[in-house]
C-alpha positions as protocol buffer text, in pm:
chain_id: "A"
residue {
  index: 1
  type: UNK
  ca { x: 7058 y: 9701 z: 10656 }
}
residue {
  index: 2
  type: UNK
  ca { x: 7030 y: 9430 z: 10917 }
}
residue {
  index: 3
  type: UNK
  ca { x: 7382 y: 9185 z: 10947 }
}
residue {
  index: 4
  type: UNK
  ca { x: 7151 y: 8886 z: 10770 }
}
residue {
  index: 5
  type: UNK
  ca { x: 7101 y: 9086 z: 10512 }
}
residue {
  index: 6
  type: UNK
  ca { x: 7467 y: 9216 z: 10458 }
}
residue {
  index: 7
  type: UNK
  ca { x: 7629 y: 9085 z: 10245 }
}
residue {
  index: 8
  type: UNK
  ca { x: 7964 y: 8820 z: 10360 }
}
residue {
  index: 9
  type: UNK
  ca { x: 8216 y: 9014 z: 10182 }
}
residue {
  index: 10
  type: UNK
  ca { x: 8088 y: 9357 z: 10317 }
}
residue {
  index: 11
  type: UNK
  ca { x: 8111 y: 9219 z: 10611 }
}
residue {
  index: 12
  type: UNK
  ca { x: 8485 y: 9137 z: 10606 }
}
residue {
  index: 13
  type: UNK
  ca { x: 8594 y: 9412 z: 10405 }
}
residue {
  index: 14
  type: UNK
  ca { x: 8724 y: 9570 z: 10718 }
}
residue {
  index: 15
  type: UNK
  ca { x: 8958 y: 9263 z: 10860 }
}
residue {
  index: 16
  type: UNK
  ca { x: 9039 y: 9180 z: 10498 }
}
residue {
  index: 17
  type: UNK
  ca { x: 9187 y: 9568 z: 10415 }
}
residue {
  index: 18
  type: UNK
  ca { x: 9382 y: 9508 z: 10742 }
}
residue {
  index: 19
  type: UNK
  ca { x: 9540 y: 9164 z: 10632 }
}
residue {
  index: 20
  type: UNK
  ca { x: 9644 y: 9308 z: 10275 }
}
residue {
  index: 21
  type: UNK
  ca { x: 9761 y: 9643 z: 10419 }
}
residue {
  index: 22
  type: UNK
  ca { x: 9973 y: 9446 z: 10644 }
}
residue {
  index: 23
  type: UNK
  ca { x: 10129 y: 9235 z: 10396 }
}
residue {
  index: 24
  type: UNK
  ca { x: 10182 y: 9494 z: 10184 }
}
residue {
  index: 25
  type: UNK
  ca { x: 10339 y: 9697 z: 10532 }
}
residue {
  index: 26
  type: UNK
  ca { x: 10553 y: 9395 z: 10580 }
}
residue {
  index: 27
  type: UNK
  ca { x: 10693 y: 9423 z: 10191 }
}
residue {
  index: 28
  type: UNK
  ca { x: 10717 y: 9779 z: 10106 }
}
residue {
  index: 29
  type: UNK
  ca { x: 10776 y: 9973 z: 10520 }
}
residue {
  index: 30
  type: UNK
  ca { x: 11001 y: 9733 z: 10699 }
}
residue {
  index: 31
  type: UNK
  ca { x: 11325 y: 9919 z: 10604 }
}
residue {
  index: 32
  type: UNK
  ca { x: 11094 y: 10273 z: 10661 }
}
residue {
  index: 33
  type: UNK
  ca { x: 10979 y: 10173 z: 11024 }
}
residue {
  index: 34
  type: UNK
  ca { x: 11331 y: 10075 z: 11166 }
}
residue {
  index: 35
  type: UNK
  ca { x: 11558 y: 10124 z: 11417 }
}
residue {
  index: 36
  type: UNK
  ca { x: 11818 y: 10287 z: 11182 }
}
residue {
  index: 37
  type: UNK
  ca { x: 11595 y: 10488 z: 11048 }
}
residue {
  index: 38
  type: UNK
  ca { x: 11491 y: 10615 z: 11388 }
}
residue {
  index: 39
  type: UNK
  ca { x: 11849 y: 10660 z: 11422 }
}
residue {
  index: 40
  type: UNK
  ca { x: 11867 y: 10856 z: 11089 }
}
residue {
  index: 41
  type: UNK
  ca { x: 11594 y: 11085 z: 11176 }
}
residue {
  index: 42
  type: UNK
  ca { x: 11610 y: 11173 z: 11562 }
}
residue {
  index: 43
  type: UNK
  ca { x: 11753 y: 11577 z: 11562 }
}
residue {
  index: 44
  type: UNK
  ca { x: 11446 y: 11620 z: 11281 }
}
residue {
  index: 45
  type: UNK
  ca { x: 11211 y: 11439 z: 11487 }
}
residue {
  index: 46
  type: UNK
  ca { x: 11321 y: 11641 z: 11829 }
}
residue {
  index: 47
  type: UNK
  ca { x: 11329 y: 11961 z: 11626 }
}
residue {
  index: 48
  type: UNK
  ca { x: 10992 y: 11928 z: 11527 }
}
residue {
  index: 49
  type: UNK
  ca { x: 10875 y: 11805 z: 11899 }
}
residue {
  index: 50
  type: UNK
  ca { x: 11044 y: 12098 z: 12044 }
}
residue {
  index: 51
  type: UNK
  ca { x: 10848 y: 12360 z: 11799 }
}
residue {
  index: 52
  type: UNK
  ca { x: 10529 y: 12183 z: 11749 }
}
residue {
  index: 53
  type: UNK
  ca { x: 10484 y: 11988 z: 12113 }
}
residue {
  index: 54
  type: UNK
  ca { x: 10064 y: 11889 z: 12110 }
}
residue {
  index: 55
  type: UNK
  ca { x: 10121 y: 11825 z: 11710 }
}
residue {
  index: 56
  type: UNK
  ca { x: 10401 y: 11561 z: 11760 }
}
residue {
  index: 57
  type: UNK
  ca { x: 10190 y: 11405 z: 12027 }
}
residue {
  index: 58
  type: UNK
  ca { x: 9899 y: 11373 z: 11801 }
}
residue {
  index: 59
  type: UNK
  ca { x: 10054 y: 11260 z: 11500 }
}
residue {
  index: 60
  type: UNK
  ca { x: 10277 y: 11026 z: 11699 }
}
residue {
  index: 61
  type: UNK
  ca { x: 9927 y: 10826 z: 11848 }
}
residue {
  index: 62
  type: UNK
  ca { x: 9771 y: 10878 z: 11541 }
}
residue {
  index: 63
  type: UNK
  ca { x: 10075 y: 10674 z: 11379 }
}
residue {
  index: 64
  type: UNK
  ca { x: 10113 y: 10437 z: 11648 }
}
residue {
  index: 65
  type: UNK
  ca { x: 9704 y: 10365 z: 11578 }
}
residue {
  index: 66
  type: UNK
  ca { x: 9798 y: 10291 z: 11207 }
}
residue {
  index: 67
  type: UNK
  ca { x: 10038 y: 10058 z: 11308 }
}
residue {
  index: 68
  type: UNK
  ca { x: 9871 y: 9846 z: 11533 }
}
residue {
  index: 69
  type: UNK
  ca { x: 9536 y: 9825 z: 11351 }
}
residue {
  index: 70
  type: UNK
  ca { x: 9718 y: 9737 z: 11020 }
}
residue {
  index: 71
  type: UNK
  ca { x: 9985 y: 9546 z: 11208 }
}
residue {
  index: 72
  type: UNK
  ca { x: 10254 y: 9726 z: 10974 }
}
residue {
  index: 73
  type: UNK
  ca { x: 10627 y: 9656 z: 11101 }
}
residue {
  index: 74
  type: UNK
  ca { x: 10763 y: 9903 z: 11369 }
}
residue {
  index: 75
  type: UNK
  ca { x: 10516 y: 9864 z: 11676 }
}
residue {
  index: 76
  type: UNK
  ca { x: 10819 y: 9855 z: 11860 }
}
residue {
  index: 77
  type: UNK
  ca { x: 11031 y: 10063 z: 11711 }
}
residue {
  index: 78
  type: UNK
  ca { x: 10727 y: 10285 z: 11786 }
}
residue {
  index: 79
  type: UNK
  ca { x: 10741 y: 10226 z: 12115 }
}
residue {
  index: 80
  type: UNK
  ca { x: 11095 y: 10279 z: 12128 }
}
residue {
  index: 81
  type: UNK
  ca { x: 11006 y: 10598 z: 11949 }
}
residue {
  index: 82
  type: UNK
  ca { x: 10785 y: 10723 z: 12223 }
}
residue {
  index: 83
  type: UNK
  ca { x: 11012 y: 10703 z: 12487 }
}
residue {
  index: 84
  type: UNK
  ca { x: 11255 y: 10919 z: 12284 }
}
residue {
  index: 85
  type: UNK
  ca { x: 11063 y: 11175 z: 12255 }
}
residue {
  index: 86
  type: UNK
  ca { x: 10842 y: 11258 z: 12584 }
}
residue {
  index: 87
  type: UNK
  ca { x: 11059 y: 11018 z: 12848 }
}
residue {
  index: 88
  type: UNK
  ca { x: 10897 y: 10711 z: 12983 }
}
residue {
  index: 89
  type: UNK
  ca { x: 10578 y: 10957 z: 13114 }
}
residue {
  index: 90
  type: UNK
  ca { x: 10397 y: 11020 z: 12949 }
}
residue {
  index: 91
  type: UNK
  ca { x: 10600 y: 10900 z: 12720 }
}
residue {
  index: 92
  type: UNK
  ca { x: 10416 y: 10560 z: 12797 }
}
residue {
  index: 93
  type: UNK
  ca { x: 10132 y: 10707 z: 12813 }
}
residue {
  index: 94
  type: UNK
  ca { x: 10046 y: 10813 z: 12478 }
}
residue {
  index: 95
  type: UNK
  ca { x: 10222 y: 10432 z: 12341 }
}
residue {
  index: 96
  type: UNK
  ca { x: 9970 y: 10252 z: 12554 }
}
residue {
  index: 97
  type: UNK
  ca { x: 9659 y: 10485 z: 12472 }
}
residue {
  index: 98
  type: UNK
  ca { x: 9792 y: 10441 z: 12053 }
}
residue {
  index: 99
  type: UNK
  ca { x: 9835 y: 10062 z: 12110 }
}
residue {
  index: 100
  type: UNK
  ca { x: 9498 y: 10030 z: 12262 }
}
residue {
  index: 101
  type: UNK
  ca { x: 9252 y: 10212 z: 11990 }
}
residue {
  index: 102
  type: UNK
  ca { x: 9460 y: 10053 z: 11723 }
}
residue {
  index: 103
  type: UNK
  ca { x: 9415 y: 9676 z: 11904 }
}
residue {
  index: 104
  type: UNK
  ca { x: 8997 y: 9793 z: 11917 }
}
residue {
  index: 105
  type: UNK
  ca { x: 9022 y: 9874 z: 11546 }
}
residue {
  index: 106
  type: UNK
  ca { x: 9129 y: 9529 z: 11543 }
}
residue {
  index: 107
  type: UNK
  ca { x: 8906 y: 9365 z: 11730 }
}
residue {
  index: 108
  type: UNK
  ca { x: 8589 y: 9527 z: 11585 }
}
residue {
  index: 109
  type: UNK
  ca { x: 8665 y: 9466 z: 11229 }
}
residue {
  index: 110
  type: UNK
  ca { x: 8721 y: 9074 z: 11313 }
}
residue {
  index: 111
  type: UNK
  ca { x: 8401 y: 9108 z: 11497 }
}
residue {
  index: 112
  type: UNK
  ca { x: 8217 y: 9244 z: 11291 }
}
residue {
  index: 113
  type: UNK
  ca { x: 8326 y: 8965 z: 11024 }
}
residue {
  index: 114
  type: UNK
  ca { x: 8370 y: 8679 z: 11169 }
}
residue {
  index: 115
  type: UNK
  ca { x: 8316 y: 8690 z: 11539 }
}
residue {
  index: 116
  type: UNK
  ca { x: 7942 y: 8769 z: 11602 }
}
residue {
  index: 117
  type: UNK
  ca { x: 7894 y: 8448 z: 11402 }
}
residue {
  index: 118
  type: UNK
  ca { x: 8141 y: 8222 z: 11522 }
}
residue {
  index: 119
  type: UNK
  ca { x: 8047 y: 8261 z: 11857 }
}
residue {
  index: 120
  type: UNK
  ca { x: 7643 y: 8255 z: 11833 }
}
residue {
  index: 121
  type: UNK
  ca { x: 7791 y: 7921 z: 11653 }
}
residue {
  index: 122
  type: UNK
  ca { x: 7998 y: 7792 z: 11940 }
}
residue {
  index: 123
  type: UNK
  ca { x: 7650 y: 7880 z: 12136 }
}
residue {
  index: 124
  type: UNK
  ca { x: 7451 y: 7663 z: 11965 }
}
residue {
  index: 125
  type: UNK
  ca { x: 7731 y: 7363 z: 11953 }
}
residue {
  index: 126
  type: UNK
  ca { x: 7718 y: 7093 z: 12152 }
}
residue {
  index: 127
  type: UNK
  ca { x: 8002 y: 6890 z: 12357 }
}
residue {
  index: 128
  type: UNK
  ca { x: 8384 y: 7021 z: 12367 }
}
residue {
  index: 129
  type: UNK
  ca { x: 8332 y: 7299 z: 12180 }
}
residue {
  index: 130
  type: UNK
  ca { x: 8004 y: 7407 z: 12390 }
}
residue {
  index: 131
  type: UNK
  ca { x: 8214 y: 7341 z: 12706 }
}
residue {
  index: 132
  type: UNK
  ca { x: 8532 y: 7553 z: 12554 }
}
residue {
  index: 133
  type: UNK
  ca { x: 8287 y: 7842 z: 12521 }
}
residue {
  index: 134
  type: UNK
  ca { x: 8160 y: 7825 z: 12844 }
}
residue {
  index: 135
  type: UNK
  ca { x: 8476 y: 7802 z: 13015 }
}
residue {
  index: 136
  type: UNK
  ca { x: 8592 y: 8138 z: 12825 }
}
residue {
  index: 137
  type: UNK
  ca { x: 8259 y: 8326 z: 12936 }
}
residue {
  index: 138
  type: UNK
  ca { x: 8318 y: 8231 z: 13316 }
}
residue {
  index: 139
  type: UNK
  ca { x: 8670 y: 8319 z: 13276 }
}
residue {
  index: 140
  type: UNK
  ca { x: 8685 y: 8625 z: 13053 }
}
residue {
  index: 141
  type: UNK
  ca { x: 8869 y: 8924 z: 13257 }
}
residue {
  index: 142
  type: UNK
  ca { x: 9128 y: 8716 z: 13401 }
}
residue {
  index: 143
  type: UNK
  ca { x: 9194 y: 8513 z: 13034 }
}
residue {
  index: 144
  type: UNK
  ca { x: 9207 y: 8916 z: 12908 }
}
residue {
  index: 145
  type: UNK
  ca { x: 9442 y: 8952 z: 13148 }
}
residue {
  index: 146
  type: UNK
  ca { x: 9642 y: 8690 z: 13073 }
}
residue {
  index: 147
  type: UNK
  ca { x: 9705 y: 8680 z: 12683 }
}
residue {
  index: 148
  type: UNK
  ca { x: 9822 y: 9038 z: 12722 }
}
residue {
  index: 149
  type: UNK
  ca { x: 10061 y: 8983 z: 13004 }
}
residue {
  index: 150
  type: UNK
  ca { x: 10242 y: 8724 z: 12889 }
}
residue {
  index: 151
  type: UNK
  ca { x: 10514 y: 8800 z: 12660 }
}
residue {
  index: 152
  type: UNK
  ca { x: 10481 y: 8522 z: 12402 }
}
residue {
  index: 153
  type: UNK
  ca { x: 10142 y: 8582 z: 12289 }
}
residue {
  index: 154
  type: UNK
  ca { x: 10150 y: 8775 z: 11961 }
}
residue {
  index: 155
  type: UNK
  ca { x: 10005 y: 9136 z: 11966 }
}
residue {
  index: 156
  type: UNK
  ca { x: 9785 y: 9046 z: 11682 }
}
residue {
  index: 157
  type: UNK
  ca { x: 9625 y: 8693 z: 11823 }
}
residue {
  index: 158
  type: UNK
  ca { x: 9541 y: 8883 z: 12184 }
}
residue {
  index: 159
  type: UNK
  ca { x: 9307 y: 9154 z: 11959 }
}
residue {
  index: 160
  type: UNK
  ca { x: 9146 y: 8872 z: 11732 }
}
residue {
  index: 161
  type: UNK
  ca { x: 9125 y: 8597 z: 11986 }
}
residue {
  index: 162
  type: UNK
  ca { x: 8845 y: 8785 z: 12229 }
}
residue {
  index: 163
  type: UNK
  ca { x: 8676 y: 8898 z: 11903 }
}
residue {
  index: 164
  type: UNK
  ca { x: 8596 y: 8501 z: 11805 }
}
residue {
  index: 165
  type: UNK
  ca { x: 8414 y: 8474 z: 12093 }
}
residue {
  index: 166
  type: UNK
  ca { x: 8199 y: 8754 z: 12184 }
}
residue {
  index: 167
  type: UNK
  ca { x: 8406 y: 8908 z: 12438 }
}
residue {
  index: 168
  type: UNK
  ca { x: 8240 y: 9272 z: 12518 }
}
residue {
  index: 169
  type: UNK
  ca { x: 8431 y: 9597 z: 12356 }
}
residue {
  index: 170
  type: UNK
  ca { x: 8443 y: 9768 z: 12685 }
}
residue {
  index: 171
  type: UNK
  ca { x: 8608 y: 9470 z: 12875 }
}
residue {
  index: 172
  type: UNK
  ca { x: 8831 y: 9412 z: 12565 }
}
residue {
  index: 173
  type: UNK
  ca { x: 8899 y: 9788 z: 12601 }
}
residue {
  index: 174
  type: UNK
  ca { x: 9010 y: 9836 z: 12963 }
}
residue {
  index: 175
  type: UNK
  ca { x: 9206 y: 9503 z: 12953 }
}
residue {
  index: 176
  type: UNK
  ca { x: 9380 y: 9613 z: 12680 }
}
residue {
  index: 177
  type: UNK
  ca { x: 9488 y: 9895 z: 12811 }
}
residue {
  index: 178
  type: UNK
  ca { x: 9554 y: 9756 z: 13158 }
}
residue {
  index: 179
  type: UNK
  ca { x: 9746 y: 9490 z: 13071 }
}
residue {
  index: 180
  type: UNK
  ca { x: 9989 y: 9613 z: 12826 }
}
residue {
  index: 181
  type: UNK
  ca { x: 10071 y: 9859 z: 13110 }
}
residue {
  index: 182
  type: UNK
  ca { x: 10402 y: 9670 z: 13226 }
}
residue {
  index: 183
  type: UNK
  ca { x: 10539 y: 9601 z: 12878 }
}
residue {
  index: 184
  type: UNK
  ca { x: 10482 y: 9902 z: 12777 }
}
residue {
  index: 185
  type: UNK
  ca { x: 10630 y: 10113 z: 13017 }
}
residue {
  index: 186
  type: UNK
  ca { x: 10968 y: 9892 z: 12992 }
}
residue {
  index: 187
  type: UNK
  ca { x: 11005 y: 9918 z: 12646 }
}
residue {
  index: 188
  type: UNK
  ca { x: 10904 y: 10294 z: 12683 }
}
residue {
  index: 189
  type: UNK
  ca { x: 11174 y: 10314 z: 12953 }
}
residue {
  index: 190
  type: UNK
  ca { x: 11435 y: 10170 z: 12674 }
}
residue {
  index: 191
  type: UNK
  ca { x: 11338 y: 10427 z: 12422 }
}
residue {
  index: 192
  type: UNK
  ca { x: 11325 y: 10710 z: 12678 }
}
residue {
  index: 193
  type: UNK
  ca { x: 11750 y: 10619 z: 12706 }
}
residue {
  index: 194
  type: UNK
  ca { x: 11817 y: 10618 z: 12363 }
}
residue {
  index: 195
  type: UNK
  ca { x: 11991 y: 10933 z: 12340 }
}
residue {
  index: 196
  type: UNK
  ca { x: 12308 y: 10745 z: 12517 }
}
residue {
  index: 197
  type: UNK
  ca { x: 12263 y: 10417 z: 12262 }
}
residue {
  index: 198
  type: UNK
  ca { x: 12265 y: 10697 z: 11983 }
}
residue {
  index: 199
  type: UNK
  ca { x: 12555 y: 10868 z: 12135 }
}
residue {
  index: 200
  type: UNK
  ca { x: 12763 y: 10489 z: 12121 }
}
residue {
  index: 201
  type: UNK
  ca { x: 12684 y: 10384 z: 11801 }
}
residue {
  index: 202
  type: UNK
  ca { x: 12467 y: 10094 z: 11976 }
}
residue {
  index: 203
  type: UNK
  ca { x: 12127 y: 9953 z: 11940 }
}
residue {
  index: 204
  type: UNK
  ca { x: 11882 y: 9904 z: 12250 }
}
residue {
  index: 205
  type: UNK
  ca { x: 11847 y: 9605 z: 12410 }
}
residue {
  index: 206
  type: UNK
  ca { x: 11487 y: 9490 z: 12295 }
}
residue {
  index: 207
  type: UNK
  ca { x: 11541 y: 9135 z: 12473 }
}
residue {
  index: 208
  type: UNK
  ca { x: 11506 y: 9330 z: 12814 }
}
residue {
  index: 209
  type: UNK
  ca { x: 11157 y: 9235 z: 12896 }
}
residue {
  index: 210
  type: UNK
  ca { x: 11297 y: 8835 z: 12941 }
}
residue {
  index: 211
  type: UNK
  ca { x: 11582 y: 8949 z: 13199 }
}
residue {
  index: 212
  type: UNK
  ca { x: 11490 y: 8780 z: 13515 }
}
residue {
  index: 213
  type: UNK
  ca { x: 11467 y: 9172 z: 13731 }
}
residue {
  index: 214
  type: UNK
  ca { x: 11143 y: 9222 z: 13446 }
}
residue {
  index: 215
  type: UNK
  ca { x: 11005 y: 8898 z: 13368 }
}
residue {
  index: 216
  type: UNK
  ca { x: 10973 y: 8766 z: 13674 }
}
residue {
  index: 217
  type: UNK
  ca { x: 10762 y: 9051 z: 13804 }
}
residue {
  index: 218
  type: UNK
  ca { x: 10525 y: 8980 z: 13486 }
}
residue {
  index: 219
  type: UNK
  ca { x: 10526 y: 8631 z: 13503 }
}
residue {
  index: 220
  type: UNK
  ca { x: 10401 y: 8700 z: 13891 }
}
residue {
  index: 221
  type: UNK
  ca { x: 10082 y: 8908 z: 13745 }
}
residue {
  index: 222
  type: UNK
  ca { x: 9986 y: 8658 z: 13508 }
}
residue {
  index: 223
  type: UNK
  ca { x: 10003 y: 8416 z: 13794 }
}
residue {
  index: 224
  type: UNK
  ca { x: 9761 y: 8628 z: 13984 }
}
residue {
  index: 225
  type: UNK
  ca { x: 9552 y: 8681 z: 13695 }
}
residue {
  index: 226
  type: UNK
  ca { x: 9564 y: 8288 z: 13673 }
}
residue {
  index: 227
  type: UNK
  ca { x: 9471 y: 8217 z: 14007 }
}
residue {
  index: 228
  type: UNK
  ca { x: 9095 y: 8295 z: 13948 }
}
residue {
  index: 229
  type: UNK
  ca { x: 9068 y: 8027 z: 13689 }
}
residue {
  index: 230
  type: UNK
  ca { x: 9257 y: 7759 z: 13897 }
}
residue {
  index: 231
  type: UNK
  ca { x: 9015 y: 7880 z: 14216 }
}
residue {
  index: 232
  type: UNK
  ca { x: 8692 y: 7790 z: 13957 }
}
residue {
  index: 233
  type: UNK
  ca { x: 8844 y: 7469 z: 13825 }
}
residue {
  index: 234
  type: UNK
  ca { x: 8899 y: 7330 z: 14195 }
}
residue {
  index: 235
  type: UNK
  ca { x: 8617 y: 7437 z: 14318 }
}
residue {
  index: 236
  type: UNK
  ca { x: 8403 y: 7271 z: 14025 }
}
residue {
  index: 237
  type: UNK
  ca { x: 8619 y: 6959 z: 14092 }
}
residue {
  index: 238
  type: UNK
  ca { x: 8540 y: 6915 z: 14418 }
}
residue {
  index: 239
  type: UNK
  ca { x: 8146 y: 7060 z: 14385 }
}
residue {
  index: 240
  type: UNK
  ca { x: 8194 y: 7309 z: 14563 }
}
């Protein structure tokens, strides 16, 4: 069955189950995929790491995967969770590699409903939106690059975003997974400490990744990953 022939709502099936999972994620897991409830369950959850290593590891990317594709509550808590339990490596490891396949879940399902068309669309189009397009094609790793380093930029809007226009899987793949590298391995580094919070009756400090030691760092990548697209735009400026 070609995709003309398929019908619209087969087509979205996938990014519509991920929009009502998550809603019904946001409603029914929230108190499930907490801190506390890390908290709660942490001798269980090293008990069972300690007897059942590779199984732990599994399940914990496998659930990681869940959470991201269906963009339930917890992805940092998650994160948080990985450090916990196998230390910031490969602790981060494994967050990263869960966070990654989840985001391509993602960004196939919008794809696959909405994307392939909106962009052959935004082809065809004429004037600002035409121009738009084009400057996304000629600018595609380092805009990759940049929606996943900086901080602000919702999880969820960096994996549908490059599906809406026709970004490849395998660049959306390795920038993905290369640029959620310095996030993740801070807020990996905050779970892999966790055993002192626990031990004072404290909660981590998630707003870490905006103290000037970490952000600044960051905010230096995503200039470099910038300065591509400023090199084009002057360069087209002057006619070069």
């Amino acid at each position: 069955m070609t995709e003309k022939s398929t019908h619209p709502l087969i087509r979205n099936l996938p990014l519509l189950t991920i929009l009502i999972v998550a809603v019904l994620g946001a409603v029914y897991l929230r108190d499930y995929l907490s801190f506390q409830a890390l908290a709660d369950n942490r001798e269980a959850l090293i008990t069972f790491r300690d007897a059942n290593y590779l199984a732990t590891v599994a399940a914990f990317i496998a659930a990681y995967v869940v959470i991201v594709a269906f963009s339930l509550p917890g992805a940092t808590i998650a994160t948080l969770t990985g450090g916990f339990l196998f230390s910031t490596f490969p602790g981060a490891l494994f967050n990263i590699t869960g966070a990654t396949i989840g985001a391509i879940i993602i960004f196939q399902a919008a794809r696959w409903g909405l994307g392939e068309r909106l962009a052959a669309k935004m082809e065809t189009s004429e004037g600002t939106v035409k121009r738009i397009k084009e400057g996304i094609d000629n600018n595609q790793w380092e805009m990759l690059f940049l929606i996943r380093l900086v901080p602000a930029v919702p999880f969820f809007v960096a994996n549908l975003v490059p599906a809406l226009v026709a970004v490849p899987l395998s660049r959306f793949a390795i920038s993905t997974f290369l640029g959620i590298i310095p996030g993740g391995v801070v807020y990996t580094s905050v779970g892999a400490g966790l055993g002192e919070v626990f031990a004072r009756g404290e909660t981590p400090n998630l707003g870490i990744i905006f103290e000037p030691a970490i952000l600044l760092p960051i905010l230096g990548l995503c200039a470099l990953a910038a300065l591509p697209i400023f090199i084009k735009a002057l360069r087209g400026k002057k006619g070069l």
